[in-house]
C-alpha positions in Angstrom: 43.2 9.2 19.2 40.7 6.7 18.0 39.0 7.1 14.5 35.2 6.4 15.2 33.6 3.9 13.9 31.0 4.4 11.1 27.4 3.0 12.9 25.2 4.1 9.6 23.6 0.7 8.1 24.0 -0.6 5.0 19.9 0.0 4.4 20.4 3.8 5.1 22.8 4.2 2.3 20.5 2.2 0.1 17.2 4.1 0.7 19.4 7.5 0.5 20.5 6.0 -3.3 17.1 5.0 -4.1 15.5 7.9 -3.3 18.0 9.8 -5.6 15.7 9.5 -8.6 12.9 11.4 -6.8 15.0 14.1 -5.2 15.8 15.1 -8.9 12.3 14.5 -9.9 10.8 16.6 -7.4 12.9 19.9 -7.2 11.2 22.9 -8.2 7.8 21.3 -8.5 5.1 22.8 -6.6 3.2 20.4 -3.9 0.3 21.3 -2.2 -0.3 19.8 1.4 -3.5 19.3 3.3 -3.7 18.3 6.6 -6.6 18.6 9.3 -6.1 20.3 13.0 -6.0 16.9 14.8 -2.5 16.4 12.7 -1.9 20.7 14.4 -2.9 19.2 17.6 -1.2 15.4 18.0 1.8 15.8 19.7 3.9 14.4 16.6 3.0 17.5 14.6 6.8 19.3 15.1 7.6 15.6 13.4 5.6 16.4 10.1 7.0 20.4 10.3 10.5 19.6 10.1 9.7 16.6 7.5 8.1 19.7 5.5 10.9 21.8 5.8 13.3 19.2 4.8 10.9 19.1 1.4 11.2 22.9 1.6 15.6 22.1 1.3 14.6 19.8 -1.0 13.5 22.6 -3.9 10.3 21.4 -3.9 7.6 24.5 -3.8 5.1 24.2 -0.8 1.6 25.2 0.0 0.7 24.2 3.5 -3.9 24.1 3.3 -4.7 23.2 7.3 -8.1 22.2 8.8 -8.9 23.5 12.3 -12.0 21.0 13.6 -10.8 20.5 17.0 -9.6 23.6 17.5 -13.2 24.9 16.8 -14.5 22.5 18.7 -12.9 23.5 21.6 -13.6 27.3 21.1 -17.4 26.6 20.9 -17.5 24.0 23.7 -15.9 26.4 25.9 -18.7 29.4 24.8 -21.6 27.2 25.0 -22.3 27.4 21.5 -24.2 24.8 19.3 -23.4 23.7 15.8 -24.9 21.4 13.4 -23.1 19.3 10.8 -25.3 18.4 7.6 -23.9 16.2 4.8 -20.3 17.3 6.1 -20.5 20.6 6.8 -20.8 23.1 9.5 -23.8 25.6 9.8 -21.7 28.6 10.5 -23.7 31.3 12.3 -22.3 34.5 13.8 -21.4 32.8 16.7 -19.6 29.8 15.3 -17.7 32.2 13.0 -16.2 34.2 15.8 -15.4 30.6 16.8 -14.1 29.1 13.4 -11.7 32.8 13.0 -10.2 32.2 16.0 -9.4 28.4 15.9 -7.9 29.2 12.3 -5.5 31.8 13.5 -4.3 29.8 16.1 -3.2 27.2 14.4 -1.8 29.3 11.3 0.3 30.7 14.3 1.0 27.7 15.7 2.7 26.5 12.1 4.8 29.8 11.9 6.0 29.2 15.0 7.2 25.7 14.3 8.8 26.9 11.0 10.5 29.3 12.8 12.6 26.7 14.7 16.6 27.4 14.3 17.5 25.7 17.6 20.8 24.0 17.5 20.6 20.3 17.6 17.9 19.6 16.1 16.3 19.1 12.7 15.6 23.0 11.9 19.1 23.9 12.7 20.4 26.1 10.3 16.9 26.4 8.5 15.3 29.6 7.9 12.1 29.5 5.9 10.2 32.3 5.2 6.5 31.7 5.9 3.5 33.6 4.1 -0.3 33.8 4.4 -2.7 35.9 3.1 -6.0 36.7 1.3 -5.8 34.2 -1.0 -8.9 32.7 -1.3 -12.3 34.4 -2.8 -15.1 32.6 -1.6 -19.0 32.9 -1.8 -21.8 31.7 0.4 -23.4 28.1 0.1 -26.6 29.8 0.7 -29.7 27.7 1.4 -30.0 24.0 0.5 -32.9 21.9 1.0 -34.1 24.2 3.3 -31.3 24.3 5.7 -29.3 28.1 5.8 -25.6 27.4 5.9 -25.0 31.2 7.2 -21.2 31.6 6.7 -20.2 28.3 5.6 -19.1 28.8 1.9 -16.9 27.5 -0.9 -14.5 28.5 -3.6 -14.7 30.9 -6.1 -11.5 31.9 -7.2 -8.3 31.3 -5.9 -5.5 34.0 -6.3 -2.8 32.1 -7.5 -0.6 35.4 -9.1 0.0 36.3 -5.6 0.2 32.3 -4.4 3.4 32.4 -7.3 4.7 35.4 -5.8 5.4 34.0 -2.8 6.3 30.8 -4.0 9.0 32.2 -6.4 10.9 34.0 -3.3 11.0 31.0 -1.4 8.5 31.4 1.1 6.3 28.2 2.0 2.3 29.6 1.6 0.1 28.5 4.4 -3.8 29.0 3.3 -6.3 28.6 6.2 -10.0 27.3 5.6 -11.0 30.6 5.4 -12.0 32.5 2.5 -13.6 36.7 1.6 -16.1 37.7 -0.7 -15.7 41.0 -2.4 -17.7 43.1 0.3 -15.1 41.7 2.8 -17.5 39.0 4.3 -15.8 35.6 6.0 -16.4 32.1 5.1 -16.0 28.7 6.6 -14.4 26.8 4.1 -13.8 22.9 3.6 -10.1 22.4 3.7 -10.4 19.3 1.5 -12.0 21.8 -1.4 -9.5 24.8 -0.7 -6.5 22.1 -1.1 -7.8 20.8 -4.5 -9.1 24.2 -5.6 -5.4 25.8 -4.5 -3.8 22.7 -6.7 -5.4 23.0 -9.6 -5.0 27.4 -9.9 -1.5 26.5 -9.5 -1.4 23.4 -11.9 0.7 22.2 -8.9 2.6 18.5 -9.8 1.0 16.9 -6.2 -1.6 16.9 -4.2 -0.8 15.4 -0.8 -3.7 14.7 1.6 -2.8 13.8 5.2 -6.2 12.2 6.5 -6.9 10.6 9.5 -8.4 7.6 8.1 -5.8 4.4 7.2 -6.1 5.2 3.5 -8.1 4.1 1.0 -8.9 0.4 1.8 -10.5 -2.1 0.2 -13.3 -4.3 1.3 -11.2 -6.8 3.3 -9.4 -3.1 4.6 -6.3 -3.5 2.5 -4.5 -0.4 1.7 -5.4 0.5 -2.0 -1.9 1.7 -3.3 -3.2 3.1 -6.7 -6.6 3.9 -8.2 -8.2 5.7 -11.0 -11.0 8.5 -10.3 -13.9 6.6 -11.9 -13.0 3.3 -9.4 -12.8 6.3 -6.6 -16.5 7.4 -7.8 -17.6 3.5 -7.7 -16.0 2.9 -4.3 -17.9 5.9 -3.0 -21.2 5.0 -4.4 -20.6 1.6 -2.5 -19.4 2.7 0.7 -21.5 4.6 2.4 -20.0 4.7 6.0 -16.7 6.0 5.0 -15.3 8.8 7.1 -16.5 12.1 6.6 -12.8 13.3 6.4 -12.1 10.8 4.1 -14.7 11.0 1.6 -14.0 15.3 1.4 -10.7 14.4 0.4 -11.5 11.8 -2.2 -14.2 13.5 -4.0 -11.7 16.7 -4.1 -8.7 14.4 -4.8 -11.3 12.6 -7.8 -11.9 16.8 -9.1 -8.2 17.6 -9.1 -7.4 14.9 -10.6 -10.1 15.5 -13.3 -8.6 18.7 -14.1 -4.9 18.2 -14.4 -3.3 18.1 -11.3 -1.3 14.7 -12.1 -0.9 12.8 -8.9 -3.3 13.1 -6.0 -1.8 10.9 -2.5 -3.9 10.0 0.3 -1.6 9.4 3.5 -2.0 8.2 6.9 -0.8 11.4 8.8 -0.3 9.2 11.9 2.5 7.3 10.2 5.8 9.1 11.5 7.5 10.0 8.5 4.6 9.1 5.9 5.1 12.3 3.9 8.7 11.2 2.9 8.1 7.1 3.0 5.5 8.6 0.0 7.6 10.6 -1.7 11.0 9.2 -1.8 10.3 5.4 -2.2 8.7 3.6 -5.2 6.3 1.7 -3.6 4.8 4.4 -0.9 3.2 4.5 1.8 -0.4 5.5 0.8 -3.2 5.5 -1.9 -2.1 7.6 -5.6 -4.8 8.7 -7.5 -3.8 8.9 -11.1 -5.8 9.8 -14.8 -3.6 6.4 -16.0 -3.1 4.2 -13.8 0.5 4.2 -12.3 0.9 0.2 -12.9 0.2 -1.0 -16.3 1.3 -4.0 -18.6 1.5 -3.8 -22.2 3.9 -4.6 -25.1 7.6 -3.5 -24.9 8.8 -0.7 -26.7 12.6 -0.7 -28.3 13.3 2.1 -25.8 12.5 -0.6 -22.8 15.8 -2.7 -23.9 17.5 -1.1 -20.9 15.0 -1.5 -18.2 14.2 -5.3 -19.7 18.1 -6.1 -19.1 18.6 -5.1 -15.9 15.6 -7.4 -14.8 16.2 -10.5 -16.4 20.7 -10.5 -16.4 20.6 -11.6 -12.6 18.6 -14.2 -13.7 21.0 -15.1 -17.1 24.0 -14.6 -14.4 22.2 -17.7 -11.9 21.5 -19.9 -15.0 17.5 -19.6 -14.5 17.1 -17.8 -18.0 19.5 -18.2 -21.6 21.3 -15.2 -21.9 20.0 -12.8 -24.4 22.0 -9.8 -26.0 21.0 -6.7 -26.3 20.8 -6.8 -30.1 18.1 -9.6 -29.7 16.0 -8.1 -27.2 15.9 -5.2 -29.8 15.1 -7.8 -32.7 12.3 -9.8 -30.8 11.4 -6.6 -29.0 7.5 -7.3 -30.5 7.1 -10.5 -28.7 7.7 -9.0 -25.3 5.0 -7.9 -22.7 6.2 -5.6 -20.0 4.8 -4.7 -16.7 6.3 -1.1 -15.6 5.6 0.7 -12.3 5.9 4.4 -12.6 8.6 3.9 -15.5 10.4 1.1 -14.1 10.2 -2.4 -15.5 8.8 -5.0 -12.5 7.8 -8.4 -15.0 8.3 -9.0 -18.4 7.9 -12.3 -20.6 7.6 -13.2 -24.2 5.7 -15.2 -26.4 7.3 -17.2 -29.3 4.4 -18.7 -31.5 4.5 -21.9 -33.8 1.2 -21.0 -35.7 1.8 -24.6 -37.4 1.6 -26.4 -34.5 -1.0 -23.8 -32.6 1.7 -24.0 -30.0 4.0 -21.3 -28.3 6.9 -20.5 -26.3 6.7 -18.7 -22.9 9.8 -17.7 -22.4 12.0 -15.2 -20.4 9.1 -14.8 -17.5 10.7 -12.4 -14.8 9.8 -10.8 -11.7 11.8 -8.0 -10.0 12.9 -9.7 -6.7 10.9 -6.3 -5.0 7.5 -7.6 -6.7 7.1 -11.1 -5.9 5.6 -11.4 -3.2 2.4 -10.5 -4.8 0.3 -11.8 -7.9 2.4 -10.1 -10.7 3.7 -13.3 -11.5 -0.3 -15.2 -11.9 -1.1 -11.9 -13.8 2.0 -11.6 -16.3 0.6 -15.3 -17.1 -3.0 -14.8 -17.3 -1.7 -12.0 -20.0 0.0 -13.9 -22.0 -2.0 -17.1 -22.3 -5.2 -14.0 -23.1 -2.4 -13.0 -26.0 -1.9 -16.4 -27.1 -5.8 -17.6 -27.2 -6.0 -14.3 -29.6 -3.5 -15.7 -32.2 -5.0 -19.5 -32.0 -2.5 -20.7 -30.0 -3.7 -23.9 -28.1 -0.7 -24.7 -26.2 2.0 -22.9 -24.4 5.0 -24.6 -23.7 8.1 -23.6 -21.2 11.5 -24.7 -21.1 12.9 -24.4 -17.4 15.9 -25.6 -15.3 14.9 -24.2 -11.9 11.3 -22.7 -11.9 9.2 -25.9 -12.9 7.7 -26.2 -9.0 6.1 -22.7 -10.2 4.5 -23.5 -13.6 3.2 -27.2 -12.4 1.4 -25.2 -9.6 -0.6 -23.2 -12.5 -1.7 -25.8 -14.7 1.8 -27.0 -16.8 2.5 -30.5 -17.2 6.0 -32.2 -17.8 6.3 -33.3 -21.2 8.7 -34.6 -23.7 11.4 -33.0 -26.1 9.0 -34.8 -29.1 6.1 -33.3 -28.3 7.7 -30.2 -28.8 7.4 -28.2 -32.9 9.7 -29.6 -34.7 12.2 -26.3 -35.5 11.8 -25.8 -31.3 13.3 -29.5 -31.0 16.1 -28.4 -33.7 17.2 -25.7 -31.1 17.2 -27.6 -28.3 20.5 -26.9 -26.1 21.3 -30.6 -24.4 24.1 -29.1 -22.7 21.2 -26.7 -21.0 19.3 -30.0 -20.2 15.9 -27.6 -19.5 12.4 -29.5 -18.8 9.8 -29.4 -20.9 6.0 -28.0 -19.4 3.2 -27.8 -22.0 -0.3 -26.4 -20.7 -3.4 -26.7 -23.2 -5.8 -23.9 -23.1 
């Protein structure tokens, strides 16, 4: 009998290991999931439920928020009934609410049904997840605004998030609608962009997760934006007017959560087949994270970044493009290194040896993960440390480099001599080494 042959790639087992870190990172925190009813209604949604129950495996806590636009659509189209939208929102009359009730348990059907999946050969095989809705949200009328009666289109008031924990801490995945009761046991239309961030924030959940049906947040030449801050979110939507409705709902709630503690808020394309797990199980993402700090920063090393510094610059020491440094000198010039880290890993790093003498200084040990150069890390990491430089008098940065001089000529360094050099650099000099000398004034 013949063994068979193992097909799996190489790149499987290396996004499997890579996504270790976040496996461990993410089990037992609570993630709260919006998503509108044209992601209930593509035919790619049974794609997203089993990628939501392989979170559910996962340990991670789940609260499923869904919208059901089309699905109302439909309803009223097929009554003859006439709604208007103003600033977002749906006048809800008596006849639209019949309307909007129905749509909404529909699709919170729909998802049960999809959850309940076991068949064999196929991705819910062997799963059995425990589903659980309910009267969760208290909501109260928008009332009248500038003249125009929103009937029973509401918003949050208070979201009940002992019995959201309740079901949580048995397993069950909670599924909210965009519905929500006053006290006297009336029914609102809710946003399901404000009942996801007003849900994440009772439950001081770890994530928000907004599937929209926009690209993403883009920038002005439509590049995804892959992490902002919420006061750049308020700028961009004081500047862009004719951003989707959909969109703009789910920034302004992601900018609120945000504001009040939820920690990371991602915006998703929910057409991307597997976007939810490219998000959550790869550095880099698929999407737009909304963060209090922002997720990519530069600033001076620490003596507990030793071990992250290493590991970027020894493939470097090991081809001969940087002089080997010990790990009891990194610790001992730790000062004069700047580090660029992406959500705790180290991407770039360089230091800065002054000669205040001379008003010259060393840039020295400049790396870039082999991940991150393709981009301007590089152009920043140096615009950084000729800012640091100019702030201690320094005039002139120098670089000694075997293989990387094509690089530094392009931004402005010009070959030089060993002489021109500070004297106690010259004394150093390793001839064996045989570097080139760059100096650029600034």
């Amino acid at each position: 009998m013949t063994k068979p042959t193992n097909t799996l790639p190489d790149s499987f087992v290396d996004w499997f290991r890579g996504s270790s870190p976040y496996i461990h990172a993410h089990r037992g925190c609570t993630f709260v999931i919006a998503f509108g009813g044209e992601a209930v209604a593509d035919t790619g949604f049974a794609n997203l439920i089993h990628d939501i129950a392989l979170l559910h495996g996962l340990g991670i806590r789940l609260v499923l928020v869904h919208g059901a636009r089309p699905q109302i659509e439909e309803r009223l189209k097929t009554r003859g009934v006439k709604t208007q939208f103003i600033n977002g929102l749906r006048v809800t009359d008596d006849a639209a609410l019949t309307c909007v009730k129905e749509a909404a348990g529909s699709v919170r059907v729909e998802i049960e049904a999809l959850l309940s999946m076991g068949l064999a050969n196929s991705p819910m095989a062997g799963v059995r997840i425990r589903a659980a809705s309910g009267n969760f949200v208290t909501a109260k009328p928008i009332g009248v605004r500038d003249g125009i009666d929103y009937c029973h289109t509401g918003e949050v008031r208070r979201i009940d998030a002992v019995g959201l924990e309740q079901r949580l801490e048995v397993g069950a995945i909670a599924i909210v609608p965009p519905l929500g009761y006053s006290p006297t046991g009336e029914v609102f239309n809710l946003s399901a962009a404000d009942v996801a961030a007003s849900v994440a924030i009772a439950l001081g959940a770890e994530k928000l997760i907004s599937l929209v049906e926009a690209k993403g947040l883009t920038d002005s030449r439509n590049r995804l934006i892959p992490n902002i801050v919420p006061k750049e979110v308020d700028a961009l939507l004081s500047r862009r007017k004719q951003l989707p409705v959909d969109l703009q709902q789910h920034m302004r709630a992601a900018v609120s959560t945000c504001r009040s503690g939820v920690k990371r808020i991602h915006l998703i394309d929910r057409k991307l087949d597997g976007a939810l797990l490219k998000e959550l199980f790869t550095r880099d993402g698929i999407g737009t994270l909304i963060t209090a700090e922002p997720y990519e920063e530069t600033r001076t090393a620490r003596i507990d970044d030793v071990g992250g510094l290493l590991s970027l610059i020894e493939p470097l020491e090991t081809g001969g493009v940087l002089v080997r440094r010990s790990r009891e000198l990194l610790e001992t010039e730790i000062d004069g290194f700047t580090l660029m880290e992406r959500d705790g890993m180290a991407i770039a790093c360089a230091a800065l040896y002054p000669y205040p003498q001379e008003s010259m200084a060393e840039l020295a040990c400049v790396a870039v993960h082999p991940d991150y150069r393709g981009g301007d890390r590089g152009d920043q990491l140096l615009a950084q440390m000729e800012s640091q430089a100019r702030q201690q008098g320094i005039h002139q940065l120098f670089i000694l480099t075997t293989q990387t001089a094509h690089w530094f000529r392009e931004r402005g360094f010009v070959q030089a001599e060993l002489k021109d050099l500070p004297m106690h650099k010259r004394e150093l000099y390793n001839y064996r080494r045989n570097a080139k000398v760059f100096i650029k004034t600034l």
